[in-house]
N, C-alpha and C positions, 0 to 999 in steps of 0.2 A: 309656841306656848309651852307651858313647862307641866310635866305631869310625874308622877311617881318613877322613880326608876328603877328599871325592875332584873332581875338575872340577862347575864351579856350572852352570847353565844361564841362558841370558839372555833374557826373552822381550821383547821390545817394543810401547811401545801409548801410546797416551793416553788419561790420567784426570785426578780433581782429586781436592785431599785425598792421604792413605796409607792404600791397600789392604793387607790382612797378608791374607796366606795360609799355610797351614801343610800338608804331610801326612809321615804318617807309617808307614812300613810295618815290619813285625812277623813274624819266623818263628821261632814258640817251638820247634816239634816238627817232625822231619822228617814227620811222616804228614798235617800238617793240612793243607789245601789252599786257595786264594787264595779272598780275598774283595774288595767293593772298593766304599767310600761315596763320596759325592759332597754336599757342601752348601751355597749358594750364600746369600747376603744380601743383600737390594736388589738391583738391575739386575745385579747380577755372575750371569757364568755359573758354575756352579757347580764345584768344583775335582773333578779326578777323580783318585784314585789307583790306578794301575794295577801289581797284581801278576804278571807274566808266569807263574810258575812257583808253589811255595809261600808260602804267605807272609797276611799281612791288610797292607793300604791305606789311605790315609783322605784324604781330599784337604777342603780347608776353604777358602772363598772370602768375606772378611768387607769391605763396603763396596762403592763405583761406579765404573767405569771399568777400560778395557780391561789396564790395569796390572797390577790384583789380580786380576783374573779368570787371566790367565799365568801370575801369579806361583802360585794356587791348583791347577792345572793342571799347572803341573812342579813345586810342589813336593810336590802326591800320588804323579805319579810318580819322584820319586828315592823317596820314600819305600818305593815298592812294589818299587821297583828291585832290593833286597837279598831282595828274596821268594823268591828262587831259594838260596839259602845253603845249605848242606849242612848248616851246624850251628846251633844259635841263636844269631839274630843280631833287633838290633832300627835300624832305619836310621830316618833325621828327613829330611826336606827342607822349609825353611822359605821363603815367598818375600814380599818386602817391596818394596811398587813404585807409587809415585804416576805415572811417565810411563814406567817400567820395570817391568817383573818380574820380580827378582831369587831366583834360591833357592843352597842351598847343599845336597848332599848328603852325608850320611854313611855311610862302609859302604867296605869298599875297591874300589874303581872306580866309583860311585855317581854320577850327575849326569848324566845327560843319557834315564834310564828306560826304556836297552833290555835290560834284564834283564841287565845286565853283572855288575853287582854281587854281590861272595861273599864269604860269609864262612869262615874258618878253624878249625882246631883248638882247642878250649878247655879250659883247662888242668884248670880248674874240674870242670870233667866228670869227670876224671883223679881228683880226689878223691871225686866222686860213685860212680863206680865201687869206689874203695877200701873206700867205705864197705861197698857190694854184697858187695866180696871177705869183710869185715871178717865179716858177716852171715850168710856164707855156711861160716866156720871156718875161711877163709884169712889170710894176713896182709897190713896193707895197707901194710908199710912199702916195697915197690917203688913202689906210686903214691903217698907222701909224695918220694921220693928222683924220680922222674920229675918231680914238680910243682917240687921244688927246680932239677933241672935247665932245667925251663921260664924259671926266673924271669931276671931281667937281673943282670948283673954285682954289680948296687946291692942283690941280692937282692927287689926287683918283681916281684910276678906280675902278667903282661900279661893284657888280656881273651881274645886270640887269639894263637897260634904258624905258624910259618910252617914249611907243610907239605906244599911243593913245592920244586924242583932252586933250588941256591944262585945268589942274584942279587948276588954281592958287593960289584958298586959300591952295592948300594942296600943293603946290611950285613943280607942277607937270609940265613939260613941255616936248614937244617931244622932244626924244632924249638925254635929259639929265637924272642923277639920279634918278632911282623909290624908293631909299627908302630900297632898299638891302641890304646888307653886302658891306661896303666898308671905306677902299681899300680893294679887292680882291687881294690877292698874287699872284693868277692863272691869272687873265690878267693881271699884271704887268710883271710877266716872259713872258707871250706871246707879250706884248708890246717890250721890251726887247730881245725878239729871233728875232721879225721881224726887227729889227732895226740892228743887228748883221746881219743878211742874208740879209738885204738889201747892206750893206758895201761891205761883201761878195759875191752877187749878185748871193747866194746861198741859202739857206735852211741850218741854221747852224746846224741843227741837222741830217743832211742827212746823212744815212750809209755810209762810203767810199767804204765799202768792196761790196756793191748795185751796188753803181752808177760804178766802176770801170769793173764790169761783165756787167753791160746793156747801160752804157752811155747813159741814156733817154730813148732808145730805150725800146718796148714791143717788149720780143722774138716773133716770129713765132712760132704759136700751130703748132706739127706735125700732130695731132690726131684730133679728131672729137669723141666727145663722147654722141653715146644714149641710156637713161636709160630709161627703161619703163613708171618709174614715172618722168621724164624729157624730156623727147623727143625732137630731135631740126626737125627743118625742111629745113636749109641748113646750108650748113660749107662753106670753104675758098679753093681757089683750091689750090692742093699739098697738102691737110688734108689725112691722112689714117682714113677711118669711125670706129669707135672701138663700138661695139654692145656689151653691158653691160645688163649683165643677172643677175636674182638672183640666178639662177638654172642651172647646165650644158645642153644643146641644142648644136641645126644645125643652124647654122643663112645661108636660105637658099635665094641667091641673085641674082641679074643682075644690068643693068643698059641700062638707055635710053627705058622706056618699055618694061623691063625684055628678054634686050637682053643678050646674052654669060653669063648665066644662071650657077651659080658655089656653091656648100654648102661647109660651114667652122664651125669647130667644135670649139665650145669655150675650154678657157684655164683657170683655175683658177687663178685669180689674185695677192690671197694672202692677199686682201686687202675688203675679203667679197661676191665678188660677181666674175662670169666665165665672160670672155670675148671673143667675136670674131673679131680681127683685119680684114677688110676689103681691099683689094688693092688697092684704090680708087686715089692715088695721084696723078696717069695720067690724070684723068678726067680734063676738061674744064669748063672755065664758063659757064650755061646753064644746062649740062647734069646733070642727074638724077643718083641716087640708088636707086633703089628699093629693100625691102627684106620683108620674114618673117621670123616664127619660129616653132624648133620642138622639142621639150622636151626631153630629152633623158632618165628620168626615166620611163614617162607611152606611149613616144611615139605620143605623140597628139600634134596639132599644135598650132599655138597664137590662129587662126583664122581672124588674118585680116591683111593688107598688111600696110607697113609703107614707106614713100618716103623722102628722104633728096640731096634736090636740090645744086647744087654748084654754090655760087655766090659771 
């Protein structure tokens, strides 16, 4: 995807031949968190892309000499540079160097991989959201009319808007154009599905085969599921408690203050780990399960009591 292009980085060295190098960094979702390859060919050291912040990296080092190995190296990191972006953003740095190492970064401020790099507001989202509205019994004709006002004079939606205090020698203003790739294909189409599902007063892209099994609706969980390394502390009444082991055991239980006191052997699930189903569906709002556990290989217990409230 195309983003501002921002200051290149210059590495110098000497080699023979043309070394290519490439990296490239990625921040689809605010919540995922940096990762960072490195992979070198021949005598080259290998390229490293480093993401400061969010984001994934990828640094690629193809051929001999000090050139490519630089160019491999900064061009991981502008890649990774853009790792920090608020919103999704995907940045390149490419670097091409027989006796230089040349890269180029993309992303706004990108090029030289100290986490400068950010990205902006997307407009795209703005329909994504509509659609949510759309789905949810609202209507989504304010984020059609915000996506319109995003777009440029020429009617272009930009990839990204600019959504910080006005830079007007650089014909920055909030809200409109930063300076991206535009038009964007990707919010044109999303402009364009929401306008369709708004006629439809649907989600035109909504599974049929979905909605005709849940009609909106979210099934009812029969189960309640606790995993050692998940634990809940209460479920929904009418849940059966399902106690999820790595290891066959007793899941040894009561309820209400370990009253009528009953052990249940786990069952192999098939799916990695034993399980013990619980009979808990009668319980009410309020009451309790209490349980522990006993290992069935050496015999030994959890050592400590676990409680999941119904509420």
């Amino acid at each position: 995807m195309g983003a501002r292009v921002g200051t290149g980085s210059v590495g110098a060295g000497v080699g023979s031949g043309v070394d290519v190098a490439a990296g490239v960094g990625v921040a689809p979702c605010p919540w995922v968190r940096g990762a960072r390859v490195g992979r070198g060919v021949g005598s080259t050291v290998g390229g490293v892309g480093v993401s400061r912040g969010r984001g994934i990296s990828v640094g690629t080092g193809v051929g001999r000499g000090v050139g490519g190995s630089v160019g491999a190296v900064v061009g991981g990191r502008v890649g990774g540079a853009v790792g920090r972006a608020r919103w999704r953003c995907v940045a390149a740095g490419v670097g091409v160097g027989s006796t230089v190492g040349v890269s180029v970064g993309s992303g706004e401020g990108a090029g030289v991989g100290d986490g400068s790099g950010r990205g902006r507001a997307w407009p795209l989202l703005t329909g994504e959201r509509g659609h949510y509205e759309l789905a949810a019994g609202g209507d989504a004709l304010p984020f059609l009319n915000a996506m319109r006002a995003m777009a440029s004079s020429g009617g272009m939606i930009p990839e990204q808007i600019w959504d910080a205090p006005a830079i007007p020698a650089r014909r920055l203003e909030p809200g409109r154009p930063s300076g991206s790739a535009m038009p964007l294909g990707w919010a044109h189409a999303e402009f364009v599905k929401l306008s369709m599902s708004r006629a439809l007063d649907r989600p035109v892209d909504r599974p049929s085969a979905t909605w005709l099994r849940y009609r909106g609706k979210a099934p009812v969980a029969r189960h309640a599921f606790w995993f050692p390394h998940a634990p809940i502390g209460a479920m929904a009444p009418g849940a059966r408690l399902a106690i999820a082991l790595p290891r066959p055991a007793t899941v040894h239980w009561g309820h209400d203050g370990w009253s009528r006191i009953a052990d249940r052997k786990t069952e192999d699930s098939g799916l990695g780990f034993f399980v013990a189903v619980l009979e808990t569906a009668a319980l009410e709002t309020g009451q309790s399960v209490e349980f522990t556990v006993r290992w069935e290989d050496d015999h030994t217990w959890l050592g400590e009591d676990s409680k999941v409230v119904v509420s």
